[in-house]
C-alpha positions in Angstrom: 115.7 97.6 75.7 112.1 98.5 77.2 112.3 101.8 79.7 110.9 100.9 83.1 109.8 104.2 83.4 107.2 103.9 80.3 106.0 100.6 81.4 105.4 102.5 84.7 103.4 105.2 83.0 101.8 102.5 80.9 100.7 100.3 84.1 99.5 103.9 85.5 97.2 104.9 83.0 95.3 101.5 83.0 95.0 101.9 86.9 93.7 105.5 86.8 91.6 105.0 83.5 93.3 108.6 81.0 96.6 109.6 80.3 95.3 113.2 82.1 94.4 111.1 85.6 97.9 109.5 85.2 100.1 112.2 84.1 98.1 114.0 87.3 99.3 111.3 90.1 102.8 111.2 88.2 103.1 114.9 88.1 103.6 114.9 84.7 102.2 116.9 81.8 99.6 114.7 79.8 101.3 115.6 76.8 104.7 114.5 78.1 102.7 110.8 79.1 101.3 110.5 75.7 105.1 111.1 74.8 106.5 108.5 76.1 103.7 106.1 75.7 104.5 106.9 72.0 107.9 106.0 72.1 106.7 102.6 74.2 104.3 102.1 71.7 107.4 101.9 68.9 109.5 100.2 70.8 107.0 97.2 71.0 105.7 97.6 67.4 102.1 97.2 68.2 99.6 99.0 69.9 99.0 98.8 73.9 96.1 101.3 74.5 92.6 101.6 73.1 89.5 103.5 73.6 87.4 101.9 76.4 84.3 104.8 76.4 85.5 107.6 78.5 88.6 105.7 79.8 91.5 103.5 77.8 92.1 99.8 78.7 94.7 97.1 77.4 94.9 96.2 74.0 95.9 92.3 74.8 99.9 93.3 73.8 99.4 95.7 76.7 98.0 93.1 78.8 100.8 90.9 78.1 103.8 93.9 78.4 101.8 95.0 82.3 101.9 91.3 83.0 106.0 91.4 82.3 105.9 94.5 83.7 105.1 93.3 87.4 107.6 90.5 87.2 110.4 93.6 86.2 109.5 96.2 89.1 109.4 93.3 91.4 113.0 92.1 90.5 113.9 95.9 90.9 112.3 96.1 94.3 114.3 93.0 95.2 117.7 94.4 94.0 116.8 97.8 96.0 116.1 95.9 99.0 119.0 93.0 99.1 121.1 96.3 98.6 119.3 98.1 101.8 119.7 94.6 103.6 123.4 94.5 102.9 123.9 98.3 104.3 121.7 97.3 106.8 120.7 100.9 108.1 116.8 102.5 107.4 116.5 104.6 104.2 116.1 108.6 104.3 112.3 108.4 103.0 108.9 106.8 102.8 105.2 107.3 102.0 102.4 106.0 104.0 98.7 106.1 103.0 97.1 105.9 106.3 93.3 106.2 107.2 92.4 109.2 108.8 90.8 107.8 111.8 94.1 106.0 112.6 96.4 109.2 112.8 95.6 110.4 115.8 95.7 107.2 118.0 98.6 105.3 115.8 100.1 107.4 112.9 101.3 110.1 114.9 102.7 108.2 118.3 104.7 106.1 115.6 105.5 108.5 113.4 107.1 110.6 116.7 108.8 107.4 117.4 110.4 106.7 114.2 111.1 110.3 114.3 113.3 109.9 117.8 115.0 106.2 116.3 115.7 107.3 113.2 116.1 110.6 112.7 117.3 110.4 109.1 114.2 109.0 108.3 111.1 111.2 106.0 108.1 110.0 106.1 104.9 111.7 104.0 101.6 110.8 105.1 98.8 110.7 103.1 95.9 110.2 105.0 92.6 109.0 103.0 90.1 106.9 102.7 90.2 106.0 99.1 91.7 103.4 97.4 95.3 103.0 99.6 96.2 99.0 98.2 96.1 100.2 94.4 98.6 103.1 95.6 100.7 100.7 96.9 100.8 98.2 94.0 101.1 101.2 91.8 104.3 102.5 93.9 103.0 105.8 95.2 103.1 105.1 98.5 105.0 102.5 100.5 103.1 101.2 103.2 99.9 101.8 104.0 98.0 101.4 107.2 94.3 100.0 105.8 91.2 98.2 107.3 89.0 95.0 106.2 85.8 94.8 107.9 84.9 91.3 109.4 81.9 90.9 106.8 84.0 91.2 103.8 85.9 89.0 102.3 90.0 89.2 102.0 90.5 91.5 99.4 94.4 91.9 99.3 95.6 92.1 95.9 98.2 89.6 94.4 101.8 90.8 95.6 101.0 92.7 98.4 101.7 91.3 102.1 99.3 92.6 105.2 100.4 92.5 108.7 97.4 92.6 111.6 97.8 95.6 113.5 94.4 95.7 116.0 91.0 94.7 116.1 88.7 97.7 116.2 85.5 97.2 117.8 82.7 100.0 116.4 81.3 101.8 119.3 77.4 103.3 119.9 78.4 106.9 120.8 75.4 108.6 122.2 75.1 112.4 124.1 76.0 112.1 128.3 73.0 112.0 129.3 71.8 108.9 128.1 71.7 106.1 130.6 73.3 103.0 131.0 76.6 101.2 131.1 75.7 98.1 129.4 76.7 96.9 126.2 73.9 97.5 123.7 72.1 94.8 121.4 72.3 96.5 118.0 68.3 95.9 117.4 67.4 98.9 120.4 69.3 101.1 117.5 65.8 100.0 115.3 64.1 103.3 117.0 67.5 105.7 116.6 68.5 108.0 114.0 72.1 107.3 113.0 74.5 109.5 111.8 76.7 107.1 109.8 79.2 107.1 106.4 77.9 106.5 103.4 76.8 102.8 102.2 79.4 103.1 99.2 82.3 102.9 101.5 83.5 100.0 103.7 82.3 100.9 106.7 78.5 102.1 105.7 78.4 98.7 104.0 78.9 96.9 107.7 77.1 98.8 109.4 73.9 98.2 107.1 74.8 94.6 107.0 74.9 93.9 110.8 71.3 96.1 111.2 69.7 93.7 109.0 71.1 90.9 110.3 69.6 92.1 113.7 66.4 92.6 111.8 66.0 95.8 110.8 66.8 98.8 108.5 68.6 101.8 109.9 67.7 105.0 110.0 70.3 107.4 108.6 69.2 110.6 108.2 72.5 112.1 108.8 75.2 110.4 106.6 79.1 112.0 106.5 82.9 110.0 106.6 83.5 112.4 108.6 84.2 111.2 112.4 84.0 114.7 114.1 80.9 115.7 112.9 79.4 111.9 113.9 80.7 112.5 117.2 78.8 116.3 117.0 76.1 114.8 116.0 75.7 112.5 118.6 77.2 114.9 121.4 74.2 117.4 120.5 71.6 114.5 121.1 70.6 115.0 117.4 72.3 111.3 116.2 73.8 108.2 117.4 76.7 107.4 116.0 78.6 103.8 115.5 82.6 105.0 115.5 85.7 102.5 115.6 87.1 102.6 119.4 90.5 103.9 117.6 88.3 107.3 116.0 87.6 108.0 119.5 89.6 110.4 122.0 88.4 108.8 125.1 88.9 112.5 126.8 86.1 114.1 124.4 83.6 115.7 126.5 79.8 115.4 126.3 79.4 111.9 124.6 78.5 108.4 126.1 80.3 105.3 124.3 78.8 101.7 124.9 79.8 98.6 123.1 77.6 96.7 120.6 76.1 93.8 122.9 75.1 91.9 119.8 75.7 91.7 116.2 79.1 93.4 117.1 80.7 95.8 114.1 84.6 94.9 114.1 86.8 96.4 111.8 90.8 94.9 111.5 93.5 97.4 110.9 96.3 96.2 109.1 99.7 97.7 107.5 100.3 96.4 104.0 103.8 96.7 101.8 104.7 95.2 98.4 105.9 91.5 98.4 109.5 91.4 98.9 111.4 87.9 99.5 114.0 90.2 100.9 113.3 92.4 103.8 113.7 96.3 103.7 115.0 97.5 106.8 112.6 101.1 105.7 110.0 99.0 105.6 110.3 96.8 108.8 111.0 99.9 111.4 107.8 101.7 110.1 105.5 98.7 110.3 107.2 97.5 113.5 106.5 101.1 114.8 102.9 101.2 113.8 102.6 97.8 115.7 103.8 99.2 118.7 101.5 102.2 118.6 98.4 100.0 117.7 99.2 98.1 120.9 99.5 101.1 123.3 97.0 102.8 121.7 94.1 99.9 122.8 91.6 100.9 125.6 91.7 98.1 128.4 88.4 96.9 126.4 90.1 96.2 123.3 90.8 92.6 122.1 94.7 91.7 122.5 96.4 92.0 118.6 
């Protein structure tokens, strides 16, 4: 009989691309992955790895076994959960992958929440930027609290459900003593330097995409994911930044938010678990408490979710 832990390993070595990058997120030696790969490897009788230049991929046994492989953790995770629904009562821990300009303004009022309703209840947080839907198909975490920009097509992988949280405008954030309360058309930022993220990550992407929809190419000559020094940036008269509403502690001093008047920026935050036909009771109290904190946290601008 095939060890679901090996196919695990195997399924996490294709995802991370080495047996070092995998035995790294598993917390494994890579000696004690290439083990077990080993054994998997005899087990099948053929081989289920090659040499793909610096990184491995499926031979197309291996493509077959992952394929199996899905349909085996998902009959586990069905068993686990039909279990939980019989006891009925929230488990003793989770992992959530949340962005890290969510935590302050919905990962921590729910997590204090969940923390006061079920105090037997761990969760870990791991909050980044990178990558959180392949953690969750690949089991590391258990929900994660992710974001789709409006321009971008659905990108939710097969056997993962999403649940809309908020919709979370992008703000021009300016120093104090700029003028003006109106909303502002994105082409007046033709004549700004922004300070933005990077155009390899989501939102850099939409923010280059609505400029040149207005007509124009940004300047950007300060570029960082990270929010607080945007908001520096901008609060030192230096940069204008574009920040999700949600980013923003509407209490920082010394910068000026306006909304974008036209070519608006929206980003929709989402929390996302592994298909179940079963429901998790885990599961349901952590996304039902990030709903709740998405919906206090909105500003009286903010869209209804």
């Amino acid at each position: 009989m095939l060890d679901i832990r090996r196919l695990h390993m195997l399924k996490t070595v294709v995802a991370r691309g080495s047996i070092a990058a995998a035995a790294q997120s598993l917390a494994l030696s890579a000696g004690a992955v290439s083990q077990q790969l080993s054994s998997l490897r005899r087990e099948v009788g053929v081989d289920l790895l090659r040499p793909d230049g610096r990184t491995v991929a499926l031979t197309e046994a291996g493509r077959v076994l992952v394929e199996h492989a899905d349909q085996i953790f998902a009959a586990v995770r069905e068993a686990e959960n039909a279990v939980a629904a019989v006891k009925g009562t929230v488990g003793a821990t989770l992992s959530l992958a949340a962005l890290p300009s969510t935590v302050a303004r919905i990962v921590a009022p729910a997590l204090t929440a969940l923390a006061s309703r079920h105090p037997q209840l761990t969760v870990t947080c791991l909050a980044t930027d990178q990558a959180q839907l392949r953690e969750l198909s690949l089991g590391t975490v258990d929900v994660v609290l992710g974001q789709r920009y409006h321009h971008l097509p659905d990108a939710t992988p097969r056997g993962v459900d999403a649940y809309r949280l908020l919709d979370d405008p992008l703000l021009v954030v300016t120093a104090t003593d700029r003028p003006g309360e109106r909303p502002v058309p994105l082409r007046e930022l033709a004549t700004h330097s922004l300070a933005v993220p990077p155009p390899t990550t989501d939102c850099g992407q939409a923010i280059l995409h609505a400029c040149r929809q207005a007509g124009f190419t940004p300047s950007t000559p300060y570029v960082t994911t990270d929010i607080a020094a945007q908001l520096t940036l901008a609060r030192a008269g230096l940069a204008t930044a574009l920040v999700p509403r949600t980013a923003i502690d509407p209490a920082t001093p010394g910068i000026h938010t306006s909304p974008i008047g036209e070519h608006p920026i929206h980003r929709e935050l989402f929390a996302a678990t592994r298909h179940t036909d079963s429901a998790d009771p885990t599961t349901t109290a952590v996304i039902a408490a990030l709903r709740t904190a998405a919906h206090h946290g909105r500003t009286p601008l903010d869209p209804p979710a």
